[in-house]
N, C-alpha and C positions, 0 to 999 in steps of 0.2 A: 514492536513492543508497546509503542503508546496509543494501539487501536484496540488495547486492551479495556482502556480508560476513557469512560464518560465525559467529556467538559462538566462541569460545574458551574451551575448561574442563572439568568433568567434574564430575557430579552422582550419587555413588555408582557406577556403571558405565556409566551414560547419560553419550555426550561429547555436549555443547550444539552441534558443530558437525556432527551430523547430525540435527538440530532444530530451530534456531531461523538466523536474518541477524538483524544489528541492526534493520532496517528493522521489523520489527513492533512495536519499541515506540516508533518516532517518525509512521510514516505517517499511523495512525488519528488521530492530533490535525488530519490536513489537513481530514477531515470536521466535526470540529466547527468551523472557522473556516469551512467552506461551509456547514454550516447557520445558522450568525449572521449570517452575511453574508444568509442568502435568506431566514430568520425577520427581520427588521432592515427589509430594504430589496426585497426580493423576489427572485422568480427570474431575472430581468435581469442586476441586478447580481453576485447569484451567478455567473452563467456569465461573467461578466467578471472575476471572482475563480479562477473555473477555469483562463480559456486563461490569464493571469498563472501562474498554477501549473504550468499546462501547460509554458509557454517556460521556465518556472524548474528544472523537472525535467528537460526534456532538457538544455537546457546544464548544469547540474551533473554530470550521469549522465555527461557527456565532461570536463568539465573536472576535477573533484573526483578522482576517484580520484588521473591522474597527479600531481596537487601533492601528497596525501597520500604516494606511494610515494617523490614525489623528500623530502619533509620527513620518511622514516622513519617514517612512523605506519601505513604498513602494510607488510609484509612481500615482499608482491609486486607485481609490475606487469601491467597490465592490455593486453592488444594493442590498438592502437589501432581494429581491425575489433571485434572483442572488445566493444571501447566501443559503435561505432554499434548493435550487436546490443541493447546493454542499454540504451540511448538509447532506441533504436524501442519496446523492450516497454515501458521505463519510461513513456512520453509515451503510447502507446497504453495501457498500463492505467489511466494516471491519466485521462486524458478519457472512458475510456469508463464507469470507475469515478465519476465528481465528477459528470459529466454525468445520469448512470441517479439520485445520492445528489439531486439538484438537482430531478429529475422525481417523482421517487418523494414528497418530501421536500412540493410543491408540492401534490401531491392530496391527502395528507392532516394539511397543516396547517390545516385547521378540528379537528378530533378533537383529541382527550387531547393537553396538551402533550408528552408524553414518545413519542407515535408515530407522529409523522413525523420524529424524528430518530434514532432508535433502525431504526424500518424501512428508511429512507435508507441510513443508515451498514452496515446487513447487508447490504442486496441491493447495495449498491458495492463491501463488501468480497469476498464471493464472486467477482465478476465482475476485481475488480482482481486477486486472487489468480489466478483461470485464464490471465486474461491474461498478466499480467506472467511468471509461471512457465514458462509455456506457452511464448511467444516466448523468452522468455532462457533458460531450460536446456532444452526439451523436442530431443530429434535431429530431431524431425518439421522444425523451422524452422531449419535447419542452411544452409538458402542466406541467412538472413538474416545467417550469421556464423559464425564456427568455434564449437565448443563448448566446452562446459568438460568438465573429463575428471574430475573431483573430484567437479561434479555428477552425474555419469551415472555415478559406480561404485555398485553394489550395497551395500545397508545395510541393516540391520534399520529395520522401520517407524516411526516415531516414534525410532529411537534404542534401540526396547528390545522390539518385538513380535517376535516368531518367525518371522514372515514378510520376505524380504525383496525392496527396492524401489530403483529407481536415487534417490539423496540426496534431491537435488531435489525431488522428490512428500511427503518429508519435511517439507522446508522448508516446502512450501505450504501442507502440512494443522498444521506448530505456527505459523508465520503466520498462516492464516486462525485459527487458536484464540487467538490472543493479539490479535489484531484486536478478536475476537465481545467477551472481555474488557475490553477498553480501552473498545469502543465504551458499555457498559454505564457503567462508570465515568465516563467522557467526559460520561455523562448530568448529574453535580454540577455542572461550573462553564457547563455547556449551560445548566441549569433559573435558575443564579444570576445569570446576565450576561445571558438571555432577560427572566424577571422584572422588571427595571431599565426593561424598553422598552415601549411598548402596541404591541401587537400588532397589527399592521393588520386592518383589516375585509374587504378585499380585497387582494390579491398583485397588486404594480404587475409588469407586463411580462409574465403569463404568458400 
């Protein structure tokens, strides 16, 4: 929902809202609740954690925004086509995203505790990032929805490179970068709330 939305602000010269959506500092926490969930109880119930998340994020991705616009907490409104647009990417990057963190995550939990959760959470966040970006601002998926015109204006890359790039590609590449970070950190209360459980011998359901 919140990689709908721009940050708001200015860091020296660099404006945060050709840089970052909120969305990259809540997403990544969805990964570690799917690997506790597939470390815990296996890949089964993992993916029965996924489509819950799955149905959780489309309906939010429609519902959410216009209640925020009508309670003033955000400044503009979203077309209701607009919505199914970001719906579709958001739903299709998170399953195909949680789905690949749940696979990946399952071959190599005999190894090192720390990499099958660490590899999970990369190779779901690249994939979530093309996705999602991809559908929701790229013009190529433009029959999926009208576009955004904010997205697609020309910026310098990251905010501050010489080079410049329709917003959008911005957003994806300090997303995917504040993902790659979370996911690392993500690793603390991974390793402390893992530790608490014995680890199965065998992965029930895979």
């Amino acid at each position: 929902i919140l990689v709908q939305f721009p940050m708001q602000g200015q860091v020296g010269g660099l404006s945060l809202a050709d840089l970052l959506t909120w969305g990259a500092f809540t997403y990544p926490f969805s990964f570690l609740v799917t690997d506790l969930a597939n470390r815990r109880y296996g890949p089964a119930v993992a993916r029965k954690v996924v489509f819950v998340g799955f149905m959780t994020a489309v309906t939010c991705s429609i519902l959410v925004p216009p209640f925020l616009f009508r309670h003033g907490l955000i400044e503009f409104e979203t077309a209701a086509d607009r919505l199914v647009r970001i719906a579709a990417a958001s739903g299709a990057a998170f399953l195909t995203a949680q789905l690949l963190d749940v696979t990946v995550f399952n071959q190599l939990r005999r190894q090192s505790w720390w990499r099958a959760p660490i590899v999970g959470t990369l190779v779901g966040s690249v994939f979530d990032t093309l996705v999602f970006f991809g559908v929701a601002f790229s013009a190529a998926f433009a029959f999926a929805g009208p576009n955004d015109s904010f997205a697609l204006e020309a910026a310098p890359l990251m905010g501050m490179l010489p080079v410049e790039t329709m917003r959008w590609v911005s957003w994806a590449l300090g997303d995917l970068s504040v993902k790659l970070i979370i996911a690392v950190v993500a690793l603390i209360p991974y390793r402390l709330l893992a530790a608490r459980w014995s680890q199965p011998a065998v992965a029930v359901g895979a």
